[in-house]
PAKEFI-97433 format. One record per residue (C-alpha): x, y, z; residue in one letter. Coordinates in steps of 0.1 Angstrom, whole numbers, plus 2048, in hexadecimal, padded with zeros to 3 digits. Example, Ala and Ser with C-alpha at 12.3 -4.5 7.8 and 13.67 -1.06 7.14 Angstrom:
// PAKEFI-97433
ATOM; east; north; up; residu
ATOM; 87B; 7D3; 84E; A;
ATOM; 889; 7F5; 847; S;
//
This chain:
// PAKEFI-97433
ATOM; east; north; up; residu
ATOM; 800; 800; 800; X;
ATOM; 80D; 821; 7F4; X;
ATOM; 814; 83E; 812; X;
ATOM; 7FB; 852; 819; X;
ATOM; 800; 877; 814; X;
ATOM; 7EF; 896; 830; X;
ATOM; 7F8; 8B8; 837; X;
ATOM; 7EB; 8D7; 845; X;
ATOM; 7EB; 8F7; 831; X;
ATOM; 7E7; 91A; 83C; X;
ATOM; 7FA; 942; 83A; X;
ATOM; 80F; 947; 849; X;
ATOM; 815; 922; 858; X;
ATOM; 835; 925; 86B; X;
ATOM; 835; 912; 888; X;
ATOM; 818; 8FC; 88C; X;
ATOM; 816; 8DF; 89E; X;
ATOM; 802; 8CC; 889; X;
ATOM; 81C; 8B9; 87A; X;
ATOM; 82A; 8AB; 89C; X;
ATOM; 807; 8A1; 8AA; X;
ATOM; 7F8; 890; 889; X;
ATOM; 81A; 87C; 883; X;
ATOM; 81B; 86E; 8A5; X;
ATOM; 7F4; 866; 89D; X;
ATOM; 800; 857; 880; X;
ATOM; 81A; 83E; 895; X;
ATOM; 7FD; 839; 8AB; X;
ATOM; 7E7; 829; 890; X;
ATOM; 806; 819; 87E; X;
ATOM; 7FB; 82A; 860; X;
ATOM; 819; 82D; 847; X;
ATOM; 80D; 856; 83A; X;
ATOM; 825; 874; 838; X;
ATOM; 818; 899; 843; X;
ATOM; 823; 8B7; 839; X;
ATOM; 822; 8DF; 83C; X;
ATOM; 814; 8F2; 820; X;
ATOM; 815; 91A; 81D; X;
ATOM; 7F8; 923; 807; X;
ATOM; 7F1; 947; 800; X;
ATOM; 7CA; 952; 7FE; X;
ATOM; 7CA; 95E; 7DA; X;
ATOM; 7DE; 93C; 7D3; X;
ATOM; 7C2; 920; 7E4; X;
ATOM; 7B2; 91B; 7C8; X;
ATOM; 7D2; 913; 7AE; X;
ATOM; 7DC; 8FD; 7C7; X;
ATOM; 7BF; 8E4; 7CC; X;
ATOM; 7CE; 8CE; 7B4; X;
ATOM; 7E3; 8C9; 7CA; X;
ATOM; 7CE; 8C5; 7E6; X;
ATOM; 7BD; 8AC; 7D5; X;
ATOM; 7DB; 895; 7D1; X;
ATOM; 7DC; 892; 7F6; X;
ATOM; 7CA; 879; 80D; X;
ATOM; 7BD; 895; 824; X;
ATOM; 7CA; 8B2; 833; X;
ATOM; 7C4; 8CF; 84D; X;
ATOM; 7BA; 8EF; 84B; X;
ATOM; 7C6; 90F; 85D; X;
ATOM; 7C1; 935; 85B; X;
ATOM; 7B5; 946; 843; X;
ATOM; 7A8; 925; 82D; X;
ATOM; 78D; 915; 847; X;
ATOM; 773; 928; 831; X;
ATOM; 781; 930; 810; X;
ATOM; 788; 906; 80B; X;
ATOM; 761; 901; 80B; X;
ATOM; 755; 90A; 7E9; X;
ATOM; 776; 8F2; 7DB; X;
ATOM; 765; 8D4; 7EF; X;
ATOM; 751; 8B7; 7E1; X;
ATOM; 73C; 8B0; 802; X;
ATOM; 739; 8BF; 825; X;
ATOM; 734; 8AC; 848; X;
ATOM; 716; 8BD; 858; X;
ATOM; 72B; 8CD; 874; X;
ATOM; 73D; 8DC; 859; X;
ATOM; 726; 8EA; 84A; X;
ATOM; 710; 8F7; 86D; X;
ATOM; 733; 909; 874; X;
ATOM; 738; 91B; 851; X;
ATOM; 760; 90A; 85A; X;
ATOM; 775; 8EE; 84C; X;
ATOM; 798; 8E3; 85E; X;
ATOM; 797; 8C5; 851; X;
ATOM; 793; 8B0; 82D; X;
ATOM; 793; 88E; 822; X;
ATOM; 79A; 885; 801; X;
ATOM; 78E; 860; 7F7; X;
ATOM; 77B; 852; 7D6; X;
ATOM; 783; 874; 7C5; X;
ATOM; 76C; 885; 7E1; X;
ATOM; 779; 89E; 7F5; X;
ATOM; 763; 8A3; 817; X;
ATOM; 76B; 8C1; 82C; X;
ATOM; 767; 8BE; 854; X;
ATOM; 768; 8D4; 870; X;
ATOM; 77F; 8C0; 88F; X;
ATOM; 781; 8E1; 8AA; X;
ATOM; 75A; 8D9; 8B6; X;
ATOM; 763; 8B5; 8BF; X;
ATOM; 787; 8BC; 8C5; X;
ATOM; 77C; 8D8; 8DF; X;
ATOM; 75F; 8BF; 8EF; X;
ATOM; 775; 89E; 8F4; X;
ATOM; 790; 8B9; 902; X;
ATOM; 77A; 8C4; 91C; X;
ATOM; 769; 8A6; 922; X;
ATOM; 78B; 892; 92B; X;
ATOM; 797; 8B2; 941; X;
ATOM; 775; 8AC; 955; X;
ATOM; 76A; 8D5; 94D; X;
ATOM; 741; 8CF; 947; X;
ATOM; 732; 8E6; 92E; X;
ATOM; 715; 8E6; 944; X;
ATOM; 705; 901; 95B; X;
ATOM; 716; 924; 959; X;
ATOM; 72F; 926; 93B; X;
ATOM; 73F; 942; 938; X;
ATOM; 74F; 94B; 917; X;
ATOM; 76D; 966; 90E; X;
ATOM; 769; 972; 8ED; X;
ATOM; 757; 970; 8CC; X;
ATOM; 764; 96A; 8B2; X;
ATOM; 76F; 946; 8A1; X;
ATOM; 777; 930; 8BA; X;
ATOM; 75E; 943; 8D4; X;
ATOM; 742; 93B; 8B8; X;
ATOM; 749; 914; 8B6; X;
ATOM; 74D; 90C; 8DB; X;
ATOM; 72E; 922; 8E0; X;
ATOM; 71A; 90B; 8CB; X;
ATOM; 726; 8EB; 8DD; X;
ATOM; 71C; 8F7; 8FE; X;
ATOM; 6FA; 902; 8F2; X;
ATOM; 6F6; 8E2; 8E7; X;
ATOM; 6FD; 8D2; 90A; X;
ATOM; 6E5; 8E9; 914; X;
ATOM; 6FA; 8FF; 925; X;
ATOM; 6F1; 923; 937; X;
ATOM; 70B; 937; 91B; X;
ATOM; 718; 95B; 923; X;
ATOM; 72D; 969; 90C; X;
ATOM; 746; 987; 91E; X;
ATOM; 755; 99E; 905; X;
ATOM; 765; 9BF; 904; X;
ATOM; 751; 9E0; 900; X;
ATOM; 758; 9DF; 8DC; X;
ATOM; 751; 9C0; 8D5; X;
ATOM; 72E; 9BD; 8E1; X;
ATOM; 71F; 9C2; 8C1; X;
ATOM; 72F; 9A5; 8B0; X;
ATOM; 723; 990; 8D3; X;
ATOM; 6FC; 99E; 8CB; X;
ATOM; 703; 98F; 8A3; X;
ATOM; 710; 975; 8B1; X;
ATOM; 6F5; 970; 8C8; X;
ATOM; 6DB; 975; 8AE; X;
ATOM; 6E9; 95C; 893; X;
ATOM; 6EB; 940; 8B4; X;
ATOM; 6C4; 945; 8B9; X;
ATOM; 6B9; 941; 893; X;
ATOM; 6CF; 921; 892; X;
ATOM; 6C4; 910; 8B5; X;
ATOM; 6AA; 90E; 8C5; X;
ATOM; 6A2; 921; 8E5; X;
ATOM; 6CA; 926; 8EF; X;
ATOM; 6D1; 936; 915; X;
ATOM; 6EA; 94C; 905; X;
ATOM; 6F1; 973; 90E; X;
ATOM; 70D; 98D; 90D; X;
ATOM; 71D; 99E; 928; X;
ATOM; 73B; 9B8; 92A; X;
ATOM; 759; 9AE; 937; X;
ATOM; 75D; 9C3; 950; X;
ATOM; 736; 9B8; 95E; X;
ATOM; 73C; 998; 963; X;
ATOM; 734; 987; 982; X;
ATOM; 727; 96A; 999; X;
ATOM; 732; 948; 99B; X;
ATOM; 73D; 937; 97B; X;
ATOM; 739; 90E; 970; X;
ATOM; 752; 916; 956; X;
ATOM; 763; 931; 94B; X;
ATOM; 772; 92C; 926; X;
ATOM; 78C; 946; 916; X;
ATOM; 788; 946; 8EF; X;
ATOM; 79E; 96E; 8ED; X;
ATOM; 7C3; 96C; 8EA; X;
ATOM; 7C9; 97E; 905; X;
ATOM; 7E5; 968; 919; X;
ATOM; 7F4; 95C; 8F9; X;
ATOM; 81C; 95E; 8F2; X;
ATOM; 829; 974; 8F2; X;
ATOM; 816; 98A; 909; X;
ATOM; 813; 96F; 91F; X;
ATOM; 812; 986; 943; X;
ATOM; 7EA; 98F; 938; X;
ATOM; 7CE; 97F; 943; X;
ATOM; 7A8; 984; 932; X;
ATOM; 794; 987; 956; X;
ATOM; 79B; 995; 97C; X;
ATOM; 7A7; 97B; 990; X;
ATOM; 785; 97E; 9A6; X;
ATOM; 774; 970; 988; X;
ATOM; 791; 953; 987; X;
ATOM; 788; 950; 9A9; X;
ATOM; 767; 949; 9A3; X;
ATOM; 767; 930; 985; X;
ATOM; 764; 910; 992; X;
ATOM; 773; 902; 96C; X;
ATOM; 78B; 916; 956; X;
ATOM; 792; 90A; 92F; X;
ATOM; 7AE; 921; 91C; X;
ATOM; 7AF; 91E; 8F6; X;
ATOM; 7D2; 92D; 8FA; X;
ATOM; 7EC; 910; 8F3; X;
ATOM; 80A; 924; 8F1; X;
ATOM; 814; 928; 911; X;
ATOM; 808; 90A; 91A; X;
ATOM; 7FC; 919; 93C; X;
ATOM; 7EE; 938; 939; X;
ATOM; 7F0; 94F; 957; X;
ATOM; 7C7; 94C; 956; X;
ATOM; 7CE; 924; 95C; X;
ATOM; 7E9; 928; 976; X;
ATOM; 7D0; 93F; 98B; X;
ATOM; 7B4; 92A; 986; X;
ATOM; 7C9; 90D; 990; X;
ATOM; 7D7; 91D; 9B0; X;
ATOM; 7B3; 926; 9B7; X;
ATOM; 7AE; 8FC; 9B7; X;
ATOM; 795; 901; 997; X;
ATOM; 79A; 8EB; 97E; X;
ATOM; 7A8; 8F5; 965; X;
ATOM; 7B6; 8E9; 93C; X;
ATOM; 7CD; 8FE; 923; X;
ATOM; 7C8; 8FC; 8FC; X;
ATOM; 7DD; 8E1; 8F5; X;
ATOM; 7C5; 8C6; 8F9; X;
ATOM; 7AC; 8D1; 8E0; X;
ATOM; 7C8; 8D5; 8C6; X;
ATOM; 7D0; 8B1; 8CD; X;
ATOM; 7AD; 8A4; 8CD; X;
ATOM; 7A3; 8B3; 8AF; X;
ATOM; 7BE; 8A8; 89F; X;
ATOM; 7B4; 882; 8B0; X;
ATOM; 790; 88B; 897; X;
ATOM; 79C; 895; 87B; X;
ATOM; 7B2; 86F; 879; X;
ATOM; 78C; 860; 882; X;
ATOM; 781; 873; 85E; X;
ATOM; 7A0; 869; 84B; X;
ATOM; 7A3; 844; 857; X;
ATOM; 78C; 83B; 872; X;
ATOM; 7A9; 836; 88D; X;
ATOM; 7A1; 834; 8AF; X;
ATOM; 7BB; 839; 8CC; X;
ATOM; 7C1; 831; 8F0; X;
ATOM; 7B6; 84F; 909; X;
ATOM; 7D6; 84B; 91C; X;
ATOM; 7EC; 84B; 8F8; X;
ATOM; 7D7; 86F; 8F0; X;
ATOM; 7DD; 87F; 911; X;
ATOM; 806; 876; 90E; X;
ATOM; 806; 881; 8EF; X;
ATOM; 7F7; 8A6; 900; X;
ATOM; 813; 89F; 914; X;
ATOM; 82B; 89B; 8F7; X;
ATOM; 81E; 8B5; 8E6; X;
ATOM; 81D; 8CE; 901; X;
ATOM; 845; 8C5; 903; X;
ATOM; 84B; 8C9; 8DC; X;
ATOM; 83F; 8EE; 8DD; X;
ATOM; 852; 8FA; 8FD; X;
ATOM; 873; 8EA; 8EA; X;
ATOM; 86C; 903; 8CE; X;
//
């Protein structure tokens, strides 16, 4: 059987760690498939399907998760609910787009033992914010969305695009600076925190104080000050790598239906979390 071929394109693409995770998933599986890096400029996505298309799959990073779409054969229904692709199969001359971050951002949480139940609290609206909002709406979570000033009209559209796609949500907006009370779990989606300005931290501490569970997208460091404090605090609390590593674990479920080993997944967090402090 002939290698199998996956990469992960974006711009710029520098120094992800895509390469390091799916590889290891790779040896995992004992699948014989190389995976490489591929720098695609916007204007140049669509010259370059070809390709694309010569590959087995691939991942998707800034700014192609929407611009891929109308190239596509087929959609998974997740995809298309979230407008967002980060991941395509190619197989039978059909390529399928995906979208990995929901599931990856569920089975992350889910294994940390953070509910996305009762008072979630979310930082942020854009992207990222918009996805894990969705999933804990769907658990039937009580969903705040805490934004800057300036950002609460993009919350309210938000807000308004959530309640035309599901039915009855618990979701509102609140300023940042208004926020209050006791919090199941408090979820930052801003990069505030992130390398290099990694003294910052998205909320007061008396807000960290009162979060009973803290989730930080942030990867990079891999503990944020917000995740040290909450931590300190005896909250529980999980930095981003996890979901980078889980969603990688779903997109290997679309390409070749691979399960792993829990305890393999959360060493490989380990492994992972290692790899990026070396660089």
């Amino acid at each position: 059987m002939s290698k199998k071929k996956y990469a992960v394109i974006g711009h710029p693409i520098g120094h992800t760690m895509s390469p390091f995770i799916h590889k290891r998933l790779f040896e995992l599986s004992g699948i014989d498939a190389s995976y490489g890096v591929l720098d695609i400029n916007p204007e140049n996505l669509k010259n370059e399907y070809s390709t694309l298309r010569g590959l087995d799959g691939y991942n998707i990073t800034i700014p192609h998760k929407q611009a891929i779409i109308p190239l596509l054969n087929e959609l998974d229904s997740k995809a298309e609910m979230y407008g967002s692709v980060n991941t395509v199969s190619n197989r039978d001359g059909i390529s399928k787009g995906f979208t990995t971050d929901p599931d990856g951002f569920v089975k992350a949480l889910e294994y940390a033992s953070i509910p996305l139940s009762g008072r979630v609290v979310i930082l942020g609206c854009g992207g990222v914010a918009r996805t894990m909002a969705y999933e804990a709406l769907l658990k039937n979570a009580s969903l705040e969305f805490a934004v800057r000033p300036q950002s609460v009209p993009k919350a309210q559209k938000l807000i308004a695009e959530i309640k035309s796609t599901l039915k009855n949500p618990d979701v509102s907006c609140v300023e940042i600076g208004a926020l209050s009370g006791d919090i199941t779990t408090l979820i930052n989606a801003t990069p505030v925190g992130m390398s290099p300005k990694t003294e910052l931290q998205p909320v007061s501490d008396e807000i960290i104080k009162s979060s009973a569970n803290v989730y930080d997208a942030i990867y990079n460091p891999l503990e944020t000050v917000l995740i040290k404090k909450a931590r300190s605090n005896g909250s529980n609390a999980e930095g981003g790598m996890s979901m980078l590593v889980w969603q990688a674990v779903v997109a290997h479920k679309h390409w070749d239906g691979s399960n792993y080993d829990v305890k393999d997944i959360e060493q490989l967090c380990v492994d992972a979390a290692k790899e990026l402090m070396k660089r």
